[in-house]
C-alpha positions in Angstrom: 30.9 0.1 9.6 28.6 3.7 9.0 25.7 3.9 7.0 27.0 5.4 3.7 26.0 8.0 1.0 22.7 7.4 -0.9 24.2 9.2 -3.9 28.2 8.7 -3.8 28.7 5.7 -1.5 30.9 7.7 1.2 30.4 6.5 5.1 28.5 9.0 6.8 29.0 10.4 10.5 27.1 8.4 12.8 23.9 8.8 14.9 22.5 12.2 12.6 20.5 9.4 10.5 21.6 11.3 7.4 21.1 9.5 3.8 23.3 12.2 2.1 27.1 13.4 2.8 26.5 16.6 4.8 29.7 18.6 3.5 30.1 19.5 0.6 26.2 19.8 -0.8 27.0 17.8 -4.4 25.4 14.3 -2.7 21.9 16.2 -1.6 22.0 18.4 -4.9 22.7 15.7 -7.2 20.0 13.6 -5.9 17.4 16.3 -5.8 18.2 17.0 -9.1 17.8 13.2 -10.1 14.4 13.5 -8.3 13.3 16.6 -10.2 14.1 14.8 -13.4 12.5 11.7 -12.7 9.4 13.9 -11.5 9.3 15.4 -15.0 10.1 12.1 -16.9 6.7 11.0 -15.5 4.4 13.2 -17.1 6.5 12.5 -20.5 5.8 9.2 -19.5 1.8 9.1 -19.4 1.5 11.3 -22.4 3.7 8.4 -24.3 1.6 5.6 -23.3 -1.9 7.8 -24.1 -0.6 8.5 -27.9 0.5 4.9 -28.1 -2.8 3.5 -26.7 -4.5 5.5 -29.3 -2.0 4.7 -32.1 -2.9 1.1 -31.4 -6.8 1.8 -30.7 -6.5 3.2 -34.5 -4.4 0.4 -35.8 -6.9 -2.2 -34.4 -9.5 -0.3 -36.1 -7.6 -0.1 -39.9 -7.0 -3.9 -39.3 -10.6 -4.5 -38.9 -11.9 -2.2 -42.0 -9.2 -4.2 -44.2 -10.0 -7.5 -42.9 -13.5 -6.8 -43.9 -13.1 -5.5 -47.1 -11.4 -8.4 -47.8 -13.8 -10.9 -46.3 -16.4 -8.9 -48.2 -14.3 -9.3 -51.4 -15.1 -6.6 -52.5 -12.9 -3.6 -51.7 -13.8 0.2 -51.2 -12.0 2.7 -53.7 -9.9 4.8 -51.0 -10.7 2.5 -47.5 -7.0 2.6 -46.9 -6.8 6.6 -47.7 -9.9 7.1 -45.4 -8.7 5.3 -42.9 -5.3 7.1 -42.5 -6.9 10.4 -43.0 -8.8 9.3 -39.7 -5.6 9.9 -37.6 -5.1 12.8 -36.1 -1.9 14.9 -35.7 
């Protein structure tokens, strides 16, 4: 049994070392397409996990200023408006 297709599965002539079908193009195209997209998906990727790490960074930090007030028992008129007015857009 031939190596087959990286993309559709189909055996491939032997001895070339070939990981796409040769003829047509779809197999090569396909998966350079898949590789462009994943390429791309990447940087999507880093800027999500930045703007969640802050998102949580400022979470943490509203936590904190309401846990205080209410240890302090004695709460600032606005903390909660001050603190969400801290979040940039």
């Amino acid at each position: 049994m031939g190596d087959r297709c990286g993309w559709c599965g189909g055996v491939l002539p032997s001895g070339r070392g070939r990981r796409y079908c040769p003829r047509p193009r779809p197999c090569r195209q396909a998966a350079y397409r898949a590789r462009r997209r994943a390429k791309a998906a990447i940087r999507a990727r880093v800027a999500l996990l930045q703007i969640s790490q802050e998102l949580q960074a400022h979470a943490l930090a509203l936590d904190e200023l309401i846990a205080g007030a209410l240890h302090a028992q004695q709460g600032l008129p606005g903390a909660h408006c001050i603190a969400a007015a801290d979040f940039s857009s």
